[in-house]
Structures are given as C-alpha cells and as structure tokens.
VMD Tcl script that draws the C-alpha trace (Angstrom):
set ca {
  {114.96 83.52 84.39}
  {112.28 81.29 85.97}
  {109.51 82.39 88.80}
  {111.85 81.11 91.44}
  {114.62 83.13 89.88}
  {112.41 86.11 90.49}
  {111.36 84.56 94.16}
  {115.60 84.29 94.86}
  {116.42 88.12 93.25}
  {113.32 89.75 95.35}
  {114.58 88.04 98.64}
  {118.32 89.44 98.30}
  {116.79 93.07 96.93}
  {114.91 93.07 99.75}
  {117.54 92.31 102.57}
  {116.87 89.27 103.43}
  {119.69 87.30 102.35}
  {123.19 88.70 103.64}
  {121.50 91.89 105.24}
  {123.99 95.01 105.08}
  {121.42 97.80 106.88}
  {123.16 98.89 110.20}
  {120.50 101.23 110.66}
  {115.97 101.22 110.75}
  {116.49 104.40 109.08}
  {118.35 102.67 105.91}
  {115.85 99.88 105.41}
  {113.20 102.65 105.03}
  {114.78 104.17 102.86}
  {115.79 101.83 101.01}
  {112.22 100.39 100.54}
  {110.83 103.82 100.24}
  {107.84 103.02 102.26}
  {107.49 99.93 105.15}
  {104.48 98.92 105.86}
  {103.40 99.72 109.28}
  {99.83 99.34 110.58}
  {100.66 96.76 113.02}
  {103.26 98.50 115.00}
  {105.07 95.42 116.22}
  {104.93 93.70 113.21}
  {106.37 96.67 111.29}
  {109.50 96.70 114.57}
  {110.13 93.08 113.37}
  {109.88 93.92 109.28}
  {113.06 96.62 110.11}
  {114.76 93.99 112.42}
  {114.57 90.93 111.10}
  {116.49 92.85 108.14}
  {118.84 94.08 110.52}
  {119.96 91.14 112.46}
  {122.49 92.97 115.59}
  {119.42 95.17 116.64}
  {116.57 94.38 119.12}
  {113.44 95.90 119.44}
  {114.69 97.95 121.87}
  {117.05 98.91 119.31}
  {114.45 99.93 116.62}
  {111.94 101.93 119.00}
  {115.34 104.41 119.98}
  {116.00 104.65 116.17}
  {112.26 105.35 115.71}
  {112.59 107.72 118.08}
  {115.49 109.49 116.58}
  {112.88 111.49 113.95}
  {114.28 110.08 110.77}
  {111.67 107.84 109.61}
  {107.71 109.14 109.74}
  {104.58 106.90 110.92}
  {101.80 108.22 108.81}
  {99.43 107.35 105.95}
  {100.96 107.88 102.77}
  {99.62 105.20 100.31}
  {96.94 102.66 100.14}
  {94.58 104.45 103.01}
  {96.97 102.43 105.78}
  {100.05 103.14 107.89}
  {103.53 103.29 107.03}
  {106.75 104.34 107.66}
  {108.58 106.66 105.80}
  {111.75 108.96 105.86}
  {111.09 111.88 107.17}
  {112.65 114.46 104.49}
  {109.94 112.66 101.85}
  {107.26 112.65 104.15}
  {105.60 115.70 102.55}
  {106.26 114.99 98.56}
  {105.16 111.53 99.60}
  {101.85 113.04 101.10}
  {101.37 115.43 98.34}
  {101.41 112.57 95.77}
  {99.42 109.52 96.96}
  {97.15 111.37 99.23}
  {94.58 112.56 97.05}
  {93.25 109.10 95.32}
  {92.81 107.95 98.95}
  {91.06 111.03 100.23}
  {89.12 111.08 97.07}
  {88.06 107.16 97.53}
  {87.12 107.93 101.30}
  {83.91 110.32 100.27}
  {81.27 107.80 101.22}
  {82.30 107.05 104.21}
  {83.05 110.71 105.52}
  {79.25 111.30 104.00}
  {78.05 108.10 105.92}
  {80.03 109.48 108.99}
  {78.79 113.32 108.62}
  {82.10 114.87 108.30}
  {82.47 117.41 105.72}
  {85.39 119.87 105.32}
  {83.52 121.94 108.31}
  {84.16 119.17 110.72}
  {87.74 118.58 109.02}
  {88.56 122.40 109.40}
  {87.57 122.48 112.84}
  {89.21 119.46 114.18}
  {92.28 120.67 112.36}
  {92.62 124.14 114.45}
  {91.64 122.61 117.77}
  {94.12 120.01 116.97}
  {96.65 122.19 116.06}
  {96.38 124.03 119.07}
  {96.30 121.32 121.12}
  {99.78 119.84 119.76}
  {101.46 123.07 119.28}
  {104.96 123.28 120.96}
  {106.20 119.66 120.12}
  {103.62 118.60 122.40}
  {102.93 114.24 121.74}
  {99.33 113.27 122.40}
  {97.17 109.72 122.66}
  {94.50 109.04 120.52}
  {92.61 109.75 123.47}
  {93.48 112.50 124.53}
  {93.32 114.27 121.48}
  {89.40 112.76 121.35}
  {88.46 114.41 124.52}
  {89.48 117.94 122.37}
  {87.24 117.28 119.67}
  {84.93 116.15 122.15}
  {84.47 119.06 124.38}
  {84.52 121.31 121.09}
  {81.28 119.30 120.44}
  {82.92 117.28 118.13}
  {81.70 113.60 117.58}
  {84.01 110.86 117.95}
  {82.41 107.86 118.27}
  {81.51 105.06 115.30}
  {85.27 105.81 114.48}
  {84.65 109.15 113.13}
  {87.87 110.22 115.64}
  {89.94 107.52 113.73}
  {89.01 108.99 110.10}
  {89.26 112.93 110.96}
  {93.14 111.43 112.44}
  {93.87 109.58 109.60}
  {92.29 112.85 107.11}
  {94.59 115.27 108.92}
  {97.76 113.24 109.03}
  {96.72 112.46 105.16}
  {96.53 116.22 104.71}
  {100.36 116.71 106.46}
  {98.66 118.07 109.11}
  {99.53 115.10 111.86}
  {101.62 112.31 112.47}
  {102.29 109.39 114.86}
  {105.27 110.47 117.94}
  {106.52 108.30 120.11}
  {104.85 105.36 122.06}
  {103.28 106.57 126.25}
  {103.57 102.96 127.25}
  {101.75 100.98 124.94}
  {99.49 103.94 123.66}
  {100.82 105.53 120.04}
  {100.97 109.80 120.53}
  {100.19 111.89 117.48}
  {102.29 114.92 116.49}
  {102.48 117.92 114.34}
  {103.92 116.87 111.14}
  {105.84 119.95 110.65}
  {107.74 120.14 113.78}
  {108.30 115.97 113.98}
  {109.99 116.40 110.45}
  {112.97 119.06 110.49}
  {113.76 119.16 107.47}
  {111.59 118.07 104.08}
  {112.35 117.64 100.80}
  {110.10 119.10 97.83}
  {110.21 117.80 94.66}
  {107.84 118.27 91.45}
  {105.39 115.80 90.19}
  {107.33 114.13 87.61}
  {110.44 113.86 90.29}
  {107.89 112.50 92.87}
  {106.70 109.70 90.54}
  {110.13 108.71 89.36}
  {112.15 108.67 92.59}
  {109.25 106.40 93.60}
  {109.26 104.50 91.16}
  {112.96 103.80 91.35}
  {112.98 103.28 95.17}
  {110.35 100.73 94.28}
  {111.56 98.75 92.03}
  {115.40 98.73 93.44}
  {114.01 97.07 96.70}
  {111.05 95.04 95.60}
  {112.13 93.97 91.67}
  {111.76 92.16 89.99}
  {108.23 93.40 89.55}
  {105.70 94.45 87.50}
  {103.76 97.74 86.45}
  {100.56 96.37 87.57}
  {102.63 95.19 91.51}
  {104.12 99.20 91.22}
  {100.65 100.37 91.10}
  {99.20 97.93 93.85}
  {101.63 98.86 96.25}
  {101.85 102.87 95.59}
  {98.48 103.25 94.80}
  {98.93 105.57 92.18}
  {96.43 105.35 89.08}
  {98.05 102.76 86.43}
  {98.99 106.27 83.78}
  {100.71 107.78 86.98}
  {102.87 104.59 87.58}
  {103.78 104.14 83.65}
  {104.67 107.63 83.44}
  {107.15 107.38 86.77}
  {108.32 103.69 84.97}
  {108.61 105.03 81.49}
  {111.21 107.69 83.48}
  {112.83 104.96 85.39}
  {113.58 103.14 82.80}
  {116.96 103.83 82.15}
  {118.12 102.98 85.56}
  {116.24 99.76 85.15}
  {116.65 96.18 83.32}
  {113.43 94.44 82.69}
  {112.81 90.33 81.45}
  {109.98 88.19 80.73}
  {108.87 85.21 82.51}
  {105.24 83.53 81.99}
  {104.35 86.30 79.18}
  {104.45 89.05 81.78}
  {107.48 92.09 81.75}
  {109.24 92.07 85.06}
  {111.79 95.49 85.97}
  {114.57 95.50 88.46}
  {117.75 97.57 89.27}
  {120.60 95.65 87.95}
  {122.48 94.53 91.30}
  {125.62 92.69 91.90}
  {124.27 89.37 93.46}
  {126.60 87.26 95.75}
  {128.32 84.05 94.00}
  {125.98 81.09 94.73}
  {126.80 79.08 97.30}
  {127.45 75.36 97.06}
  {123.90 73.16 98.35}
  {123.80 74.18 102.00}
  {125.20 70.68 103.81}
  {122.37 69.89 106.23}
  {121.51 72.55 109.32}
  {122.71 75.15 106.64}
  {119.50 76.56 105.49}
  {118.51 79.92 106.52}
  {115.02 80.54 107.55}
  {112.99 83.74 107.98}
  {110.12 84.55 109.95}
  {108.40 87.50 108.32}
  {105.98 89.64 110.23}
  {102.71 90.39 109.53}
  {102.27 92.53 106.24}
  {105.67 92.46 105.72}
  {106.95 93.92 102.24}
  {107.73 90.87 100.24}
  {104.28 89.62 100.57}
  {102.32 92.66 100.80}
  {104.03 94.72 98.22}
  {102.61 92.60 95.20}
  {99.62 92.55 93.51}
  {101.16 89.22 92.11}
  {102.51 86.92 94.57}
  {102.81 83.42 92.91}
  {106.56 83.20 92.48}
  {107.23 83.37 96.58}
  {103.79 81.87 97.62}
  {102.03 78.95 95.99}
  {98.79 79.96 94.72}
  {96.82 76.69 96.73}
  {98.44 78.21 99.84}
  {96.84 82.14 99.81}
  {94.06 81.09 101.94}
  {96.64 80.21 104.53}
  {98.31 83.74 104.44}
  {95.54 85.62 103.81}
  {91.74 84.57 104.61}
  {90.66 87.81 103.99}
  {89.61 91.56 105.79}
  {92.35 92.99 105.34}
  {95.17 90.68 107.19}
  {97.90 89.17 105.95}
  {99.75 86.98 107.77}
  {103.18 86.28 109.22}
  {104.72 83.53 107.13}
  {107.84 80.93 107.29}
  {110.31 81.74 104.70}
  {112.83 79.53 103.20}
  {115.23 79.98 100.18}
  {112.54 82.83 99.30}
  {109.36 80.74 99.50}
  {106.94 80.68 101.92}
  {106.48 77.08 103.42}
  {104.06 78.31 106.29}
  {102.60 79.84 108.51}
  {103.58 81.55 112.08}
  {102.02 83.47 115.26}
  {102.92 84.83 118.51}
  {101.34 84.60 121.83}
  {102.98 86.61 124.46}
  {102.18 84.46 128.09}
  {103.23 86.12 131.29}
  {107.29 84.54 131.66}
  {107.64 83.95 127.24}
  {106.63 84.42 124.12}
  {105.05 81.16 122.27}
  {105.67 80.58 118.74}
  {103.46 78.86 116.60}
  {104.60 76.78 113.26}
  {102.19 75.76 111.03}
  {103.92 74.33 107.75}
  {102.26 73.70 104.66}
  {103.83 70.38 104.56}
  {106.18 68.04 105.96}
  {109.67 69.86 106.36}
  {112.92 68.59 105.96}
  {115.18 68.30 109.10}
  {117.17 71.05 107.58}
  {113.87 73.11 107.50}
  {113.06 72.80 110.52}
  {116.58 73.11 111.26}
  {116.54 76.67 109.65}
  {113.32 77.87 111.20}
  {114.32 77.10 114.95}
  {117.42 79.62 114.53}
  {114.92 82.01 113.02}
  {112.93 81.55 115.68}
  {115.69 81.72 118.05}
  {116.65 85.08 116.06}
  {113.02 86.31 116.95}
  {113.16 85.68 120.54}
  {117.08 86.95 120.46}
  {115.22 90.41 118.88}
  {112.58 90.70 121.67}
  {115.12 89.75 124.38}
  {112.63 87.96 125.97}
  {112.46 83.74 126.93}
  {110.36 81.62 123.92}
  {109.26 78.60 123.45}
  {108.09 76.76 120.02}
  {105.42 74.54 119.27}
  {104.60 73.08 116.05}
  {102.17 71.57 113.68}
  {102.23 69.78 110.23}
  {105.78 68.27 111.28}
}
mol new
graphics top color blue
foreach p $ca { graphics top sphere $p radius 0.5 }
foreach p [lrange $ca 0 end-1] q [lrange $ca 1 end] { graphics top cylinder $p $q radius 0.2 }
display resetview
C-alpha cells in the first residue's frame, strides 16, 4: 500500500466517495466526533457527506436533539451524539481543563467564580429554557460577575466542559446555550477502559488508515491513554506499514475500481473549513503535499477549506456571501486539467445546490 493508497482508503472511510449517510445524525456517529467551531463550516462537513440534504436540511436534524454542540476534545467545538455526550465529557475533559490553568489564573477565575456562574446559570436555563451568549452574560453580570477580556467565553466553555452546558438551537444568527442534562434525554455511561476503546474504534473505522500518534492528535488523550484504547481495538483492526510508520484501519469492503473516469468524470469535493480529513491528522502528507501546508493552514488556529480531487487536495476555496449570491473562490495549486475543473464546478454547483441559494465562481491559477 502506497501514501496515495492511504489518501484513496481515508476518502471512502470517510464518506466521501459513494456517500450512504441518509441522516446528520449517522455521519456523527459514524466519525464519533465532527468538528464544529465554525458552525457553517461544520453544516457543510455533515452535508457535503450527505449529498440529498440542504442546509436547511441539517439545521432541522440538528435540531432534532440527537447530536450535541459542545467541547469535548482538543479545548474546541464539536459535535457529538447525544447518548455519548457525557462519557465523552468525562474522558477528554480533564487534560483540557487541566491545560487551561494559566489562563483562568491570568483571567481571575478560580473554582469560586466557576461555582457561582454555574448556579446562576443553572437557574437561569432551568426549564428547557435556550439562551444567547448574551443574555446569559448580562446574568453573570448583574451577579457582579466579570465578563469582559473573554472571561464570559472561558467560564461557558468550563461549564459546558464540566457537562454542565451546551449549545441549543440557533435565535437568528445568535447560537443559545442549554442545560446539558435536559438537551440530552438519554446518555450512555460507560467505564474508562470502554470509553477509550469505543473511541478508539469509532476513530479509526472513519478516519483509518491512521496512526497512534494522528489518534492522539485528534482525541487529545495522553499518548498511554490512546495505546491502551488501540492495544484494545486491536482485534477489530488491520494495521500496514508504509514509509516505516504502522498505519490501523477497520477492514472495509471497498467498491470495485472503476475504469479511468473518461473526461468530465472526475468527482470533486469542496471541503469546509476544519473539516475531518484534514483536521483529524497530526500527519497529513498522504492527502496534502507538504510544499502546499502554508496554503491550508498559515497558522492561529485556521485551517482552511480545500479543493479535493481523487482524495488530494489540489487547492484552495472561500465563500463570500454578496446581497443576491454566494461567490466562490478557486485558488488551485496548479494548472488543472479540464476534467478538474470539470469536477470542481459540479462541486461547486453541489455547494450552491446545498445552500439553495444563486452562486457564482471565480477562479485563479487556471
């Protein structure tokens, strides 16, 4: 098996090729964990595997209480099903509480400040009530409370860390918060060893082949948590080596490979923002040529949305919503073919299809 081998077997494990989700709340749990932070980006990472839905589509699914906005790994937002929300939590939590010290000391809140803000909060949401960021600030605030210097931001993201909070549904354009345990229904509980192995497992079914060292990247977990949840996955799991380094994957039934796509053939993707086949490796050389990371990510934090064909990314993309369309810019990393370009105008049709509004497409590097 060679790096593009790998590049081919992640693409179809993650959905990408010949999609079979009908629903958001499959892809989630499939993957375990989607990244979320940028809400919009995270709509497109569930539809773009799911090509008959819209976005309209995935904010009613969202809606439906199956799958969990929080912060369950890596000290940033993601969804989640609901029923693991709390073993999730329980598990990946502490490291990124523990990591956060300096900055709560920096910020002057202690667990006095975190135990208040948790009962005002709690009374404030009690009842299935949904509240904005904002609104839940003015609480804290008239409790004397600080929230400015994004101290609000940390003593949400603490609580909903804790399983104290999560995101609701969207007021317009503003994300509400809820009560964890009356958004979820109905949680699962399982024991430490359980956690780390059904983890593990989700992980490597959706996202191998990959490595130990891309398992502990993307959970977070310390590097003797993740061997002990691989060393119990094991047996569900093949494993080969390519370039000196052990890759493991859930043996899968791959489609029959099709004859060399006849020209207009090619199917192109245009992945979102931190979407999970970029994001979800430590390692990310056999989808994304190492000359090109600059391009996808220049650093703070963002990564961005990329053009995908035949599992490797050839570019670059953005939207800018104008006032009748959304624009969609191309930026390839070299000249493309006309069946390239071929491929990413019907995934850019598929995008605009998705948002149901009118687009347009300009381009660079052609």
């Amino acid at each position: 098996m060679t790096r593009l081998d790998i590049a081919q077997l992640r693409f179809y494990n993650q959905g990408l090729e010949s999609p079979s989700f009908t629903e958001a709340s499959d892809v989630v749990a499939w993957f375990g964990a989607v990244q979320a932070q940028d809400y919009k980006a995270a709509k497109w990472a569930l539809g773009v595997r799911l090509p008959a839905k819209t976005a309209a589509d995935i904010e009613h699914d969202l809606a439906q209480r199956t799958i969990v906005r929080t912060w369950p790994m890596r000290g940033t937002i993601h969804l989640v099903p609901a029923e693991d929300a709390h073993w999730m939590l329980e598990l990946l939590t502490p490291r990124v509480l523990a990591s956060s010290a300096g900055r709560y000391r920096q910020l002057e809140l202690d667990e006095a400040v975190f135990s208040q803000s948790r009962d005002l909060l709690i009374k404030a949401l009690v009842g299935g009530k949904q509240l904005t960021r904002a609104v839940l600030y003015q609480h804290l605030e008239a409790a004397g409370v600080a929230t400015a210097q994004g101290r609000g931001m940390h003593i949400l993201g603490h609580l909903a860390q804790q399983g104290v909070l999560c995101f609701g549904s969207y007021e317009g354009k503003q994300p509400t918060f809820a009560l964890l345990d009356e958004w979820v229904t109905s949680a699962s509980t399982l024991a430490r060893e359980e956690a780390l192995v059904t983890l593990a497992l989700r992980y490597f079914r959706s996202h191998g082949p990959a490595t130990l060292q891309d398992f502990v990247w993307w959970s977070g977990l310390r590097v003797a948590e993740a061997k002990v949840g691989l060393e119990l996955a094991k047996a569900a799991l093949e494993k080969i080596q390519v370039d000196e380094k052990t890759y493991w994957f859930m043996p899968t039934e791959l489609p029959e490979e099709s004859p060399s796509p006849k020209e207009g053939q090619l199917m192109g993707h245009l992945l979102p923002w931190f979407d999970e086949y970029l994001v979800a490796y430590k390692d990310r050389s056999a989808v994304l040529e190492p000359s090109f990371n600059k391009a996808v990510n220049a650093g703070g934090g963002l990564l961005n949305p990329t053009l995908v064909i035949k599992g490797q990314v050839i570019g670059t993309w953005k939207r800018v919503f104008k006032k009748d369309r959304v624009v969609i810019n191309l930026s390839y990393f070299g000249t493309p073919s006309k069946t390239q370009k071929q491929a990413v105008a019907e995934a850019a049709e598929r995008y605009g299809r998705f948002l149901a509004v009118p687009y347009s497409v300009e381009r660079k590097g052609e």
